[in-house]
C-alpha positions in Angstrom: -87.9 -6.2 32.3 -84.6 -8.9 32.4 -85.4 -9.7 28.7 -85.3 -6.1 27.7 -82.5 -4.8 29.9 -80.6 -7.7 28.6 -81.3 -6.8 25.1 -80.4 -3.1 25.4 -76.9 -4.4 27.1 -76.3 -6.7 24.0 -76.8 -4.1 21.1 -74.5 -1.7 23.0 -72.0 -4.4 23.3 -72.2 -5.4 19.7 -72.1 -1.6 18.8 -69.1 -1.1 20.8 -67.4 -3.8 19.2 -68.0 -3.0 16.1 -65.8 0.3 16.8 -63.3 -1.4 18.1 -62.9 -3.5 15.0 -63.5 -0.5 12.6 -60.3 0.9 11.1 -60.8 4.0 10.3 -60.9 5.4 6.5 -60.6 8.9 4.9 -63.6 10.6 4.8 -65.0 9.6 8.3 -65.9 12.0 11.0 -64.1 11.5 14.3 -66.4 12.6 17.5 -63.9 13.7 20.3 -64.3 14.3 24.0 -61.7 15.3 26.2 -63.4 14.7 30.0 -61.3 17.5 31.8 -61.6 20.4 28.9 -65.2 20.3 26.9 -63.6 23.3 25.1 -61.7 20.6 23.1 -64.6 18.6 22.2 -65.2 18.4 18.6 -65.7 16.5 15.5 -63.3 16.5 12.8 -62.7 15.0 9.7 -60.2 12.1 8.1 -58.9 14.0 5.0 -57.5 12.3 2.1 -54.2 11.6 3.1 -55.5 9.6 5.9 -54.7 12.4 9.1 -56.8 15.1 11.4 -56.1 18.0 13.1 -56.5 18.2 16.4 -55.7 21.4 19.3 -52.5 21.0 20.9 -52.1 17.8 19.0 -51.1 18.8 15.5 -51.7 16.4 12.6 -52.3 12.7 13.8 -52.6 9.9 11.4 -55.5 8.1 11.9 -56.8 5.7 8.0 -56.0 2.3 8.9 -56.3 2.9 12.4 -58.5 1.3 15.0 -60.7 3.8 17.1 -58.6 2.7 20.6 -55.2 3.6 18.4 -56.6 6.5 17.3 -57.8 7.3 20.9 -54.5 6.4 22.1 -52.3 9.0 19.9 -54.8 12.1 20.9 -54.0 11.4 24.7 -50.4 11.0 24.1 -50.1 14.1 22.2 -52.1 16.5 24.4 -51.2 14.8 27.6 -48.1 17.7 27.9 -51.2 19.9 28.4 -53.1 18.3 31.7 -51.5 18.0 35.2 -52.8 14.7 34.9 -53.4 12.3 31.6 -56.6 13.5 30.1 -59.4 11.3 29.7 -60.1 11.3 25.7 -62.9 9.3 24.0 -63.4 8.6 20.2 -66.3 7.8 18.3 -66.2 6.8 14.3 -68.9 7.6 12.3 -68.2 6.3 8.9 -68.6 8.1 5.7 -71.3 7.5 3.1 -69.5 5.6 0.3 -71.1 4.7 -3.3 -72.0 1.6 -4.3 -69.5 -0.3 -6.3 -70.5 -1.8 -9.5 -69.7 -4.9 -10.6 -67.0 -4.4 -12.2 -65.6 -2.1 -9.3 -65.6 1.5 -10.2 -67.5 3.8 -8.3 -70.7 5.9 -10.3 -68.6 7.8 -13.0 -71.0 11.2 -12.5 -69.8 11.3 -8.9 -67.3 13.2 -6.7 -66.0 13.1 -2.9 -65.9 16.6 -1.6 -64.8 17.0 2.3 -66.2 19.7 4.6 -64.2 20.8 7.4 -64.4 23.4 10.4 -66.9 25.6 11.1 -70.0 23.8 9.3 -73.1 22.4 10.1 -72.5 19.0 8.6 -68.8 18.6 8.9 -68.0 15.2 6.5 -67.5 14.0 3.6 -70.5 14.3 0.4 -70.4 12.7 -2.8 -72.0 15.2 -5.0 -72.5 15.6 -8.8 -69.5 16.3 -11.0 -69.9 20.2 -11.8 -71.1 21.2 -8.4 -70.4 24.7 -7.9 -68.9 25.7 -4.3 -72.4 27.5 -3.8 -74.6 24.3 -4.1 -72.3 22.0 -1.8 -72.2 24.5 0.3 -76.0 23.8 0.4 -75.2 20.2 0.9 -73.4 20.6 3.8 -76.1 22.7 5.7 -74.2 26.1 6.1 -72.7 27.4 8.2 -72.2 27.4 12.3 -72.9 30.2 14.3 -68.6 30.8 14.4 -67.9 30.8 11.1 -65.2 32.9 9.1 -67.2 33.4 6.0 -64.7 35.9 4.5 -61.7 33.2 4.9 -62.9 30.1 3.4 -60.6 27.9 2.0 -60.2 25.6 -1.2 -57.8 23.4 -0.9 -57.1 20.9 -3.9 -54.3 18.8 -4.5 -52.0 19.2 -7.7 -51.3 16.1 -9.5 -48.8 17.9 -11.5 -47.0 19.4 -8.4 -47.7 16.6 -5.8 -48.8 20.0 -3.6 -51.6 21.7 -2.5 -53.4 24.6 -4.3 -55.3 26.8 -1.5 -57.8 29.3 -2.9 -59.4 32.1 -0.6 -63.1 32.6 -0.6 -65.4 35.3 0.7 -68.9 34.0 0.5 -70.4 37.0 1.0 -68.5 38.4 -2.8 -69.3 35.5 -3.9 -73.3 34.6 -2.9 -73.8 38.3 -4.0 -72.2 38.0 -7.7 -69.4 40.2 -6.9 -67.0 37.4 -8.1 -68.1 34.2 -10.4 -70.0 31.5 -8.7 -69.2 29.8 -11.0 -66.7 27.7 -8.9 -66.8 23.9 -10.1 -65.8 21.1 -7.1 -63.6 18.4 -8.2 -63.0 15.1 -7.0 -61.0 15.4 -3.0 -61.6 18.8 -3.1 -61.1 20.2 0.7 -63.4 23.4 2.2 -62.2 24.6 4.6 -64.5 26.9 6.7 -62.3 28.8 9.8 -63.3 29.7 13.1 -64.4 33.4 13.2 -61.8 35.7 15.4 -62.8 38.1 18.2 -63.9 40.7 16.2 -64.2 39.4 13.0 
């Protein structure tokens, strides 16, 4: 029974330190708990330019970043919020990256597409180029229970502009046919699925 509790102690140890090595990467989905307001409690995901949102926090940077940093910036920045500093704990759980060839590129016929909010599977998917919106939606297992399905976004970055195009989605127009599903996903593309309002 010594052996086997023994055993169990070692893989959590080794588990645990491998999150505290891990520097977190764009992509990965942060699991966060805040002890004193389970309302907070969420998972999110690393976008592209390496930062997360987060309530009452704003944007935090977190690529490059080890899980106690990261742990460390969402306590600072809420703490204004709590009579007392808030107990916050962070979980990484890294995203599925392709293999890399020998030569070091990445399969050609494949894209990174990041699902945030209200989703089943919030994360990053590497999907087929010339996905449509519809079929990574798919991907991602629909939709939560909270979900704005009339206000989804597309958010894609603009190598011409150095911006951000947003489009605006309703699912519903578009699962029905009433506007093209013909939507093809590009490589960092962002959907963004919002939290539904009161009576929405």
């Amino acid at each position: 029974m010594r052996i086997i509790a023994g055993l169990v102690l070692a893989v959590f140890a080794t588990a645990a330190l491998a999150q505290s090595e891990y520097r977190a990467q764009p992509g990965d989905v942060l699991v966060i708990e805040v002890l004193e307001d389970s309302s907070l409690n969420r998972s999110v995901v690393i976008l592209p330019d390496g930062r997360f949102s987060f309530p009452f926090a704003g944007t935090l940077q977190a690529a490059g970043r080890s899980v106690a940093q990261v742990q460390e910036a969402i306590t600072n920045a809420i703490q204004s919020n709590f009579t007392t500093r808030p107990t916050v704990f962070v979980s990484v759980q890294p995203a599925f990256r392709p293999d890399v060839g020998a030569a070091g590129s990445t399969v050609e016929d494949a894209i990174s597409v990041y699902f945030l909010g209200e989703v089943r599977s919030p994360g990053i998917f590497q999907v087929e180029r010339g996905t449509t919106l519809l079929q990574a939606m798919a991907i991602s297992g629909g939709f939560s229970n909270f979900a704005a399905t009339k206000r989804i976004q597309l958010r894609r970055d603009d190598p011409s502009t150095g911006g951000q195009q947003v489009y605006n989605i309703n699912y519903k127009a578009l699962s029905n046919g009433a506007i093209s599903n013909k939507i093809e996903l590009k490589d960092g593309d962002v959907i963004l699925v919002p939290q539904r309002r009161l009576f929405e």
